[in-house]
C-alpha positions as CSV (number, residue, x, y, z in Angstrom):
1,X,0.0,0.0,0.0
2,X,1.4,3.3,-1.0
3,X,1.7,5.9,1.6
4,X,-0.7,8.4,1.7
5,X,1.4,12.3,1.5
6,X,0.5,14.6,4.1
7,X,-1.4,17.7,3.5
8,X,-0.4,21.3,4.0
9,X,-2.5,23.4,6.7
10,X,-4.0,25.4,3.6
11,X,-5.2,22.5,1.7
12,X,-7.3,20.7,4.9
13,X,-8.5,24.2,5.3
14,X,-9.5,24.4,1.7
15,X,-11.2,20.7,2.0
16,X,-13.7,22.1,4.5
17,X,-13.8,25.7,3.6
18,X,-17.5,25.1,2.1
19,X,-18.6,24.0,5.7
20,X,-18.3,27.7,6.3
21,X,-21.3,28.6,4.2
22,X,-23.1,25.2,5.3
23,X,-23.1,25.3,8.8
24,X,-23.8,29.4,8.8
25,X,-27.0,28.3,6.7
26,X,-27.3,25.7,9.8
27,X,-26.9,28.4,12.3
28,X,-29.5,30.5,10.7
29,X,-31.9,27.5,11.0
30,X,-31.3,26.1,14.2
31,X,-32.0,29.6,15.4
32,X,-34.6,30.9,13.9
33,X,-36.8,28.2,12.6
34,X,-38.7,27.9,15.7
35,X,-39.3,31.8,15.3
36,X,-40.6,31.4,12.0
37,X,-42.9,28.3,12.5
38,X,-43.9,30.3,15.2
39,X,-44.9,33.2,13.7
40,X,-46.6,31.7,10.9
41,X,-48.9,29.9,13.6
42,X,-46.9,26.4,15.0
43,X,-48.1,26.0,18.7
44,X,-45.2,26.0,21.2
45,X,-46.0,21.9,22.3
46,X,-46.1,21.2,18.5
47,X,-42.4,23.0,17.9
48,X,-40.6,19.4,18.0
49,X,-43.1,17.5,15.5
50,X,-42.5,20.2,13.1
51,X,-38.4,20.0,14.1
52,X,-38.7,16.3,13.1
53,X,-38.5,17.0,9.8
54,X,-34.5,18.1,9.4
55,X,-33.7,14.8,11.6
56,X,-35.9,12.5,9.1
57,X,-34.3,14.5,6.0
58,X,-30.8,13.0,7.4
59,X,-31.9,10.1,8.1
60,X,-33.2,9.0,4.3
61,X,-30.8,11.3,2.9
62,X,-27.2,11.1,4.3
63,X,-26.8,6.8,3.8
64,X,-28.2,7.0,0.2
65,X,-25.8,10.5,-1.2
66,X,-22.8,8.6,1.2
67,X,-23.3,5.0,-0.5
68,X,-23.7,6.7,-4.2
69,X,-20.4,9.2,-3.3
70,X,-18.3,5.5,-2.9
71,X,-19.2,4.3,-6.6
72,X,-18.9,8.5,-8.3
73,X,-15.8,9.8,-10.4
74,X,-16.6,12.1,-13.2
75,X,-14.7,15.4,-14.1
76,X,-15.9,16.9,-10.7
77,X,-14.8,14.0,-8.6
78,X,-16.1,11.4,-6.2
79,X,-17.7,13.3,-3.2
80,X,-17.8,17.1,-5.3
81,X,-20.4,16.1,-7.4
82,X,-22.8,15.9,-3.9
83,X,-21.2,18.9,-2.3
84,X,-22.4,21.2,-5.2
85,X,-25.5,19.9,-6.2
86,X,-26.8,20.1,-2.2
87,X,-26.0,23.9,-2.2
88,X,-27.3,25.0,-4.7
89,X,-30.6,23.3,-3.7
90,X,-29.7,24.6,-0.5
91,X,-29.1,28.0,-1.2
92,X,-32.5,28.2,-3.1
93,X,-34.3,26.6,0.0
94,X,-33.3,29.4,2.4
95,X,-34.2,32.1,0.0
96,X,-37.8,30.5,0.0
97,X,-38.4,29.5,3.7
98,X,-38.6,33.0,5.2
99,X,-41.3,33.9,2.2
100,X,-44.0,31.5,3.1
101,X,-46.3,34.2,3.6
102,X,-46.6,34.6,0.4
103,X,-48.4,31.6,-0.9
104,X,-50.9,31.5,1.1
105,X,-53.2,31.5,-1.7
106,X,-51.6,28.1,-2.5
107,X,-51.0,26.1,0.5
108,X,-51.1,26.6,4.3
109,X,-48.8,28.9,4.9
110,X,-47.1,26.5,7.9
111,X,-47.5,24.0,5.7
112,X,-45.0,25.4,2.9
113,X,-43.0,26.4,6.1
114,X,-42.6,23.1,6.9
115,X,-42.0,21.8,3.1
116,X,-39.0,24.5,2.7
117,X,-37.6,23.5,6.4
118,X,-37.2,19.7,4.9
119,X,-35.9,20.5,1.6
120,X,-33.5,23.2,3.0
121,X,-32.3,20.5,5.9
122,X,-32.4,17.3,3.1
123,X,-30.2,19.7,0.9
124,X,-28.0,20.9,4.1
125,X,-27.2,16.8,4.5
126,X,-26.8,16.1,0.7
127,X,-24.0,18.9,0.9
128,X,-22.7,18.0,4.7
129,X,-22.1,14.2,4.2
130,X,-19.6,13.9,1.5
131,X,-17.5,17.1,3.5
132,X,-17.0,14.7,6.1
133,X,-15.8,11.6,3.9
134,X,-13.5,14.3,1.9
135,X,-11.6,14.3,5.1
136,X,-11.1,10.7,5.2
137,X,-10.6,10.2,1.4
138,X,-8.1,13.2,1.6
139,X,-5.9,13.2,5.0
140,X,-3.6,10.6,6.1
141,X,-4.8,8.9,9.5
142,X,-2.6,10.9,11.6
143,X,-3.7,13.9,10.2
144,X,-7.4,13.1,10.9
145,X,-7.3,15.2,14.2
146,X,-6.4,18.4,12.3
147,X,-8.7,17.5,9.6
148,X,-12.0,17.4,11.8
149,X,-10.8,19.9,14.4
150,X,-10.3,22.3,11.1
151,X,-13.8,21.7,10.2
152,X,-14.9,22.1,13.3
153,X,-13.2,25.4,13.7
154,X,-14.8,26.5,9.9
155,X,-18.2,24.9,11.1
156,X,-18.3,27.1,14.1
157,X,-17.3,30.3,12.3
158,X,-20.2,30.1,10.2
159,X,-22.4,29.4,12.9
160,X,-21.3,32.5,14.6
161,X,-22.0,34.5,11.3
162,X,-25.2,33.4,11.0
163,X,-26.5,33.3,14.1
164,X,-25.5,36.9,15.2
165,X,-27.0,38.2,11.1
166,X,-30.6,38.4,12.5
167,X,-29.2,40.8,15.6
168,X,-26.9,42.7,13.7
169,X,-29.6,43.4,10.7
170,X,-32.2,44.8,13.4
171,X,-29.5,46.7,15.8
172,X,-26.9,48.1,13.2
173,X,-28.7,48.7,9.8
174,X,-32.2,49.1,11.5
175,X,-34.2,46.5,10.3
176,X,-37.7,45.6,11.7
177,X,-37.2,42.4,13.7
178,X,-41.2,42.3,13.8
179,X,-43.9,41.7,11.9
180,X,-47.6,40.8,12.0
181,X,-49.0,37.6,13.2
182,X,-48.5,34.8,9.8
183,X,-45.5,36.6,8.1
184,X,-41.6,36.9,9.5
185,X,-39.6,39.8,10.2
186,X,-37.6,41.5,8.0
187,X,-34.5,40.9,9.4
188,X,-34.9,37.1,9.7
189,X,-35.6,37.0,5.6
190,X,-32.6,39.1,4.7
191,X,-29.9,37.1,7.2
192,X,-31.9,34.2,5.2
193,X,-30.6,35.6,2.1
194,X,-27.7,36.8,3.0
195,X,-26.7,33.2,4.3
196,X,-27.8,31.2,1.6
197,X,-25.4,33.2,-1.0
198,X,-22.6,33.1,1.2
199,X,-23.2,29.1,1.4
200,X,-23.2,28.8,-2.3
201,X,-20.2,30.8,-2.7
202,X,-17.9,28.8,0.0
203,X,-19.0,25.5,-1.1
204,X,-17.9,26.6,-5.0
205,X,-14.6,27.7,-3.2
206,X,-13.9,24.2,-1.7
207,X,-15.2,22.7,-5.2
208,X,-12.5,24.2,-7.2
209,X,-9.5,24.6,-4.8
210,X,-9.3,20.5,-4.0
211,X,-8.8,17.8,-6.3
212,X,-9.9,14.8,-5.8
213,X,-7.3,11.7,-6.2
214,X,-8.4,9.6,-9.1
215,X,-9.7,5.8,-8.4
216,X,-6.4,4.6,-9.4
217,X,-4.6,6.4,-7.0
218,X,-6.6,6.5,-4.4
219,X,-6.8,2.5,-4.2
220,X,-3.0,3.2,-3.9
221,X,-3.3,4.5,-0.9
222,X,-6.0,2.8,0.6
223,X,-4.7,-0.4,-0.4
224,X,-7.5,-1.1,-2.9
225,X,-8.1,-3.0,-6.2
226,X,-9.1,0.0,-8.6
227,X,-10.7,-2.2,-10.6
228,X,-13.0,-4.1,-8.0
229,X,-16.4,-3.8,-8.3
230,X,-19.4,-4.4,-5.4
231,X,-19.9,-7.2,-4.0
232,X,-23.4,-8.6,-5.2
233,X,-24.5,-9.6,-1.5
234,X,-24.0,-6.0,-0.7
235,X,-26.1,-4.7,-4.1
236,X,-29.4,-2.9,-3.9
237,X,-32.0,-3.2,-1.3
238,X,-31.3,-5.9,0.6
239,X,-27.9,-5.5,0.1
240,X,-27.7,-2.2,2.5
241,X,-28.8,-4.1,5.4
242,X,-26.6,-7.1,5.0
243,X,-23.9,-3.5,4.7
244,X,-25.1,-2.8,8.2
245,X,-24.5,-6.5,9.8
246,X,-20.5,-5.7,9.1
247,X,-20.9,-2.4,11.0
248,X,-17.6,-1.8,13.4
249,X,-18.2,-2.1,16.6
250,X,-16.3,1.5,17.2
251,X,-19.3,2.4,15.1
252,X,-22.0,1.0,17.5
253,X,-20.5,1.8,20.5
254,X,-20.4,5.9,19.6
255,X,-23.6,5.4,18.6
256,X,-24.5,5.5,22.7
257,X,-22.8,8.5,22.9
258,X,-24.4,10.1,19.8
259,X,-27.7,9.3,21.0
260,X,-26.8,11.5,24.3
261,X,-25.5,13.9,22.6
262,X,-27.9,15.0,20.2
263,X,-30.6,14.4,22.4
264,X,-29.6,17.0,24.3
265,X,-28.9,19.5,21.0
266,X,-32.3,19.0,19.7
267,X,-34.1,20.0,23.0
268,X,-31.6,23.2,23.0
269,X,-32.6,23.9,19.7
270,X,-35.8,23.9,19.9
271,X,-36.0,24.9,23.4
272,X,-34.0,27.8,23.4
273,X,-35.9,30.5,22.4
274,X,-38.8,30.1,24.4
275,X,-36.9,29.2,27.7
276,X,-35.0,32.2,27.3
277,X,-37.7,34.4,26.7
278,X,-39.6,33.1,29.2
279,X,-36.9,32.4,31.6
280,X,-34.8,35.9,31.5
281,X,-38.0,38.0,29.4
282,X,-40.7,37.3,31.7
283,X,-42.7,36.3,28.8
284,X,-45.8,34.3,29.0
285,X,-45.8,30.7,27.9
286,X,-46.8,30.6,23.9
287,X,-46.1,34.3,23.5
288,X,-44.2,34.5,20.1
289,X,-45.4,38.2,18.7
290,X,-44.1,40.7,21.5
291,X,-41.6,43.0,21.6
292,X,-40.2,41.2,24.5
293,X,-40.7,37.7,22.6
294,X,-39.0,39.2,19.5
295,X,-36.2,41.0,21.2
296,X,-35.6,37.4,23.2
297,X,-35.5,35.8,19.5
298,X,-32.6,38.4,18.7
299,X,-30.7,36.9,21.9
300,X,-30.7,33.9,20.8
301,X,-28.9,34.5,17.7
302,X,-26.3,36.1,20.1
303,X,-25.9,33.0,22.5
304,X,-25.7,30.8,19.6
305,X,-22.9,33.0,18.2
306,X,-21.1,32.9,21.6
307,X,-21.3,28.5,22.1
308,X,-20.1,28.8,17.9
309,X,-17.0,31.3,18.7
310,X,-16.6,29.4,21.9
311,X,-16.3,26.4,19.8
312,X,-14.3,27.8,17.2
313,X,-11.4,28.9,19.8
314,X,-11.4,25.6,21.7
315,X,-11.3,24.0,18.0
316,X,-8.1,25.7,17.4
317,X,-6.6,23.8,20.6
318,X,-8.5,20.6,20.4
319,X,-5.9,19.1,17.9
320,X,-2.6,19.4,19.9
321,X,-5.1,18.5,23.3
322,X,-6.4,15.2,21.5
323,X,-2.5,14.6,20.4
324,X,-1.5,14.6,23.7
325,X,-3.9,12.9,25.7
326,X,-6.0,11.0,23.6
327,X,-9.4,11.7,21.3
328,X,-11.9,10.0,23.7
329,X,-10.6,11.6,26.8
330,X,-11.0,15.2,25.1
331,X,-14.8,14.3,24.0
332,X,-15.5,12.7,27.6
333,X,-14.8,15.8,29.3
334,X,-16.0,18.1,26.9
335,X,-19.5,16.7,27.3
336,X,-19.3,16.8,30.8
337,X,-18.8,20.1,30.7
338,X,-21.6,20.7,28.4
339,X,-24.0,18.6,30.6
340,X,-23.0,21.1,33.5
341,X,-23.3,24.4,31.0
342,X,-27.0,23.1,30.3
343,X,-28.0,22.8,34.1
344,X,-26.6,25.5,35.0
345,X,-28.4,28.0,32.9
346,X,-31.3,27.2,35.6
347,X,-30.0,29.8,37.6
348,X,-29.9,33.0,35.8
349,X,-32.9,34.8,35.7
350,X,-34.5,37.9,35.3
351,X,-32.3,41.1,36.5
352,X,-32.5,44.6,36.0
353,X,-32.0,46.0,32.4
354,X,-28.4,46.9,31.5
355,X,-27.3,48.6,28.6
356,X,-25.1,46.7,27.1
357,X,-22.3,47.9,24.1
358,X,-21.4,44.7,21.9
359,X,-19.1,46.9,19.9
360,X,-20.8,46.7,16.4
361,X,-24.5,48.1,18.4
362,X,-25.5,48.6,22.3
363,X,-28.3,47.1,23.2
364,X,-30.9,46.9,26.5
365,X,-30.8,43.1,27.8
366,X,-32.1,42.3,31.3
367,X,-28.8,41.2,33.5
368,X,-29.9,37.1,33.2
369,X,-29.3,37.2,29.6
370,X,-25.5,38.1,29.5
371,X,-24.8,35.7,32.5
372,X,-26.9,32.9,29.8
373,X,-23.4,33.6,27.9
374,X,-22.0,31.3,30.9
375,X,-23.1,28.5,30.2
376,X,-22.8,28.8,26.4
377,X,-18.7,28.2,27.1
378,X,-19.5,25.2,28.4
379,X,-22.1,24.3,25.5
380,X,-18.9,25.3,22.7
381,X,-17.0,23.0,24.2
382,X,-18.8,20.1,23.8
383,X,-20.4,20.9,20.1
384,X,-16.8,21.8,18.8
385,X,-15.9,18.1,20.7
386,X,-18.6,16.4,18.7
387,X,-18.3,17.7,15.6
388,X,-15.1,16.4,15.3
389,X,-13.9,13.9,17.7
390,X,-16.4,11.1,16.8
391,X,-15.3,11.3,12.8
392,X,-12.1,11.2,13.9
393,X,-12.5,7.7,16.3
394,X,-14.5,6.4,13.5
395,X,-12.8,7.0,10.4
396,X,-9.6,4.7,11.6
397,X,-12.4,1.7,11.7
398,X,-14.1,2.0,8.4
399,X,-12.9,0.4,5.2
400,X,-11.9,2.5,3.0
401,X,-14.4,1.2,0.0
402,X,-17.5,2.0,2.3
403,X,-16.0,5.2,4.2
404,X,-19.0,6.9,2.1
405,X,-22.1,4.6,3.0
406,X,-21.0,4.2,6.4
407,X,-20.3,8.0,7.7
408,X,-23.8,8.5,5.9
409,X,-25.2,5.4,8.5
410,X,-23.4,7.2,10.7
411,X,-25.6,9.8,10.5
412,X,-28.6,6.8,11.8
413,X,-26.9,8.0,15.3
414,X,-27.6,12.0,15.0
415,X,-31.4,11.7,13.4
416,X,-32.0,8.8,15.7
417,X,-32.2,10.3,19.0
418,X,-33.0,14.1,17.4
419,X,-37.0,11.9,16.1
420,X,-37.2,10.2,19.5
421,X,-36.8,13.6,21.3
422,X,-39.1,15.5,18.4
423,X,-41.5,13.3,19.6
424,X,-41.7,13.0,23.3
425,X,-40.5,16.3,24.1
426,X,-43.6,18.2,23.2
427,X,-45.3,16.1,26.1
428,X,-42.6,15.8,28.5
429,X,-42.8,19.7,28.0
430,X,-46.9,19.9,28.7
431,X,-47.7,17.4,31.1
432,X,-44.7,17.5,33.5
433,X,-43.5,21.2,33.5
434,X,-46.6,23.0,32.1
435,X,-44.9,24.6,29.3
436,X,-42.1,25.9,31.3
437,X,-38.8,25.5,28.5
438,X,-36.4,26.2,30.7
439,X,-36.7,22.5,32.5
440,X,-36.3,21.1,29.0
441,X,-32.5,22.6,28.9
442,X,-32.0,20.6,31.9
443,X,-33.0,17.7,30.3
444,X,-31.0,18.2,28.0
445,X,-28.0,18.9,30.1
446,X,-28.8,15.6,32.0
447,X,-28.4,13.3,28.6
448,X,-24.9,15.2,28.2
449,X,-23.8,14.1,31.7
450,X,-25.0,10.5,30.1
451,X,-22.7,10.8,26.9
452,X,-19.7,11.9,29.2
453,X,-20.1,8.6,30.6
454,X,-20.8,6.4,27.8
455,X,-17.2,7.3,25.8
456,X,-15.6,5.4,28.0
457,X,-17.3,2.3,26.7
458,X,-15.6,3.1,23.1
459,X,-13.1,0.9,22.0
460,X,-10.9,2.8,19.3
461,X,-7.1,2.7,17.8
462,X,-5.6,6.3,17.0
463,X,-3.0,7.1,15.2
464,X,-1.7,10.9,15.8
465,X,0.3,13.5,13.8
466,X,4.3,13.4,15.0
């Protein structure tokens, strides 16, 4: 087997560079969608049916782009093809979803709310999937750590983009961040925009600054026969599930922690908004269309932003930290300290109103919304952890002929436990806390604690960089 050659820093950036755009795209939906479905007339206990939706887009969507990345080469490449055909899709998606007001003459408005929050999420995982393959395909093993923690570092920049756009729009350049009951706010449709050109044009950056090796080569170095073709038992249908009987055990045993994990990232996504405003805002429970609701909203984009550039520091660091001490004692503790961030936002409440200056605008926030930014270090920790550290423990157990199919069944482990949560949490939420979100973050910060614990049950081989 021919030795795979190492990559400079500025081509693993390039690799990922289109995850900026993606994840900014992400950021702008995790944030805001419950605002929108809101305003167009979803009911607060019916917030994580709708949110099913992006889980059960990844969940039909990631195995079947991952499995036909593994058999593509045409002048693109093997996993560009996907990478570019998902944004653009995307990119169209998010300049749709905020404008469901205006086909109301055709469908239910939530309903084409709901429609554009699928196809925007199914196209968000069409593009996603093969980004995190590329790494695999591209970096030698004992570059993987710098590979993902690179991602993760470009993933969490976006992600601070976009989630402060809808703040910075309404504070800076005075856009209306309100807007009658069934339509959304200005500012929410032009970050919407804004995001969805700036994910087009990253991904196209990525697109042409890598090249792909050719088959030929790349058996070379993966110690494949160029020239082998699928095994019939593993053709088709039936063949996908026979696929999953070979599954590595590394595979299944992250899968615990996944399930933990983004358990407790769906209930904070969904969750957020109304917890905080009703937590720190005073509002009342289903209140979406005040001025204290709507300023809340804006909040949120600024706590995501602070967890994304939290994550994007510790990204920076998490490479030589992993080096040094190992990949699955980094991602242990970071979730512990994400289970603790979650809890502890319990206790900051209320306050007087300050007047806050966040450099680019001042703004007046009641006291318990800066001290939220607390626990949001803890919560960048652990997402900058997962974006990278279980891609990292896994790719070292996949074969290289099925790195594709199997980071898209991967994939089975983050839409798993986001539909089981979409679906219990609405009456978890109702019949046990009466609509009060804020207990629904402690969940959340309870099934972190649960993920710290279940690393240790991984059983992985790393190879680091010298």
């Amino acid at each position: 087997m021919k030795k795979m050659p190492r990559l400079s820093f500025w081509q693993i950036w390039n690799l990922s560079f289109g995850f900026l755009g993606i994840q900014m795209g992400f950021a702008l939906q995790s944030a805001n969608v419950s605002r929108i479905l809101s305003n167009l007339g979803a009911d607060l206990h019916a917030l994580p049916l709708f949110w099913i939706a992006a889980p059960a887009m990844g969940l039909i969507v990631q195995p079947i782009v991952g499995s036909a990345s593994d058999k593509t080469w045409n002048k693109l490449g093997r996993r560009k093809p996907y990478i570019l055909g998902g944004a653009i899709i995307a990119a169209l998606s998010m300049f749709l979803m905020p404008n469901a007001s205006i086909v109301v003459a055709v469908m239910p408005v939530l309903l084409f709310g709901l429609l554009m929050f699928a196809l925007m999420d199914g196209s968000f995982n069409i593009t996603m999937q093969p980004f995190r393959a590329l790494v695999a395909d591209m970096t030698p093993s004992e570059q993987r750590n710098l590979g993902y923690s690179t991602q993760s570092f470009l993933i969490n920049a976006g992600a601070v983009i976009g989630s402060i756009l809808p703040f910075v729009l309404t504070n800076s350049l005075k856009i209306s961040n309100t807007a009658p009951t069934g339509q959304v706010p200005p500012s929410v449709i032009w970050s919407f925009y804004i995001g969805g050109a700036v994910l087009l044009l990253s991904v196209i950056w990525t697109v042409f600054k890598t090249k792909e090796y050719p088959p030929e080569e790349y058996a070379e170095y993966k110690g494949l026969d160029a020239n082998a073709e699928v095994e019939p038992k593993y053709k088709g249908f039936w063949g996908f599930f026979r696929l999953l009987k070979i599954t590595p055990k590394t595979m299944i045993q992250l899968a615990i922690v996944q399930f933990f994990s983004w358990f407790a990232l769906y209930l904070m996504w969904v969750y957020m908004t109304p917890a905080v405003s009703q937590h720190v805002w005073g509002c009342e429970i289903g209140d979406s269309s005040s001025q204290a609701a709507q300023d809340a909203g804006d909040w949120i984009g600024i706590l995501f932003a602070g967890y994304s550039l939290f994550a994007a520091i510790f990204s920076i660091f998490m490479t030589k930290i992993a080096n040094k001490i190992g990949r699955k004692t980094v991602y242990s503790v970071a979730l512990f300290i994400g289970g603790l961030a979650y809890i502890s936002s319990f206790f900051f409440k209320g306050g007087d109103i300050v007047h806050l200056n966040l450099l680019f605008t001042q703004v007046d926030v009641p006291t318990g919304a800066i001290f939220w930014m607390i626990p949001m270090l803890g919560v960048g920790i652990a997402w900058a952890a997962i974006l990278a550290m279980p891609y990292a423990i896994l790719s070292d157990s996949l074969p290289a002929d099925k790195m594709g199919v199997f980071m898209g069944v991967f994939n089975f482990t983050i839409a798993g436990p986001q539909i089981l949560s979409g679906l219990v949490a609405g009456s978890i939420l109702k019949h046990f806390f009466g609509g009060e979100a804020i207990f629904m973050i402690i969940i959340a910060g309870v099934s972190m604690l649960l993920g710290a614990v279940s690393v240790f049950f991984v059983k992985s081989e790393e190879k680091v960089e010298a």
